[in-house]
N, C-alpha and C positions, 0 to 999 in steps of 0.2 A: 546333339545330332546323333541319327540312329549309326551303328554300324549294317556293313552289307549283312552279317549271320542273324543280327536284327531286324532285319526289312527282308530278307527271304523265312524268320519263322512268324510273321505277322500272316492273320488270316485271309485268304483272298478279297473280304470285305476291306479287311483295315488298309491290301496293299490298291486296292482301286482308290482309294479315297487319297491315300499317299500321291498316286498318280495324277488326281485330279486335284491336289494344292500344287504339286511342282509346275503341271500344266499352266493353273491359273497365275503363277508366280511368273508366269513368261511375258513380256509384254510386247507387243507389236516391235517397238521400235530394238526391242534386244536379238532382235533375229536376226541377221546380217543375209541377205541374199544377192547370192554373186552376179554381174552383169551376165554371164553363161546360163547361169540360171533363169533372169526374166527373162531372157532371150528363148528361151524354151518356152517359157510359160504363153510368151506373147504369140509364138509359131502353133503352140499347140489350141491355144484361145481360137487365133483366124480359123486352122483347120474344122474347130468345133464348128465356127460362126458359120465357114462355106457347106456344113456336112457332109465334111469327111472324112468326120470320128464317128466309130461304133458304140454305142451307147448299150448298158447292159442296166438292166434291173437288179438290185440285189438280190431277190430269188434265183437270176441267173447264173447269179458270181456265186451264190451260195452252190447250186446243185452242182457249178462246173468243179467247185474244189472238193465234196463231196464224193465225184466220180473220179478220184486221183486215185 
């Protein structure tokens, strides 16, 4: 196993890749999601479903951080 001074002097290439085995090593059921959690998830679902959530484009999210 790498140490931290190891995985911060690996090349931006090698540390994406890292990221996407540890990702992949996750699996559904290892995730633990708190009842406060779906609880949210499901208020925030309905909102979408009634439309009334604002929906952005990623061009928009991009130019809005952009102009920070």
């Amino acid at each position: 196993m790498k140490n931290v001074d190891e995985i911060l002097a690996l090349s931006p290439a090698e540390k994406i890749l890292l990221i996407e085995q540890l990702w992949d090593s996750l699996s559904d059921s290892s995730i633990e999601v708190s009842d406060s959690q779906k609880a949210e998830i499901r208020k925030r679902l309905m909102r979408y479903d009634q439309g009334k959530t604002k929906v952005y484009t990623w061009d928009e999210v991009k130019s809005e951080i952009r102009s920070l």
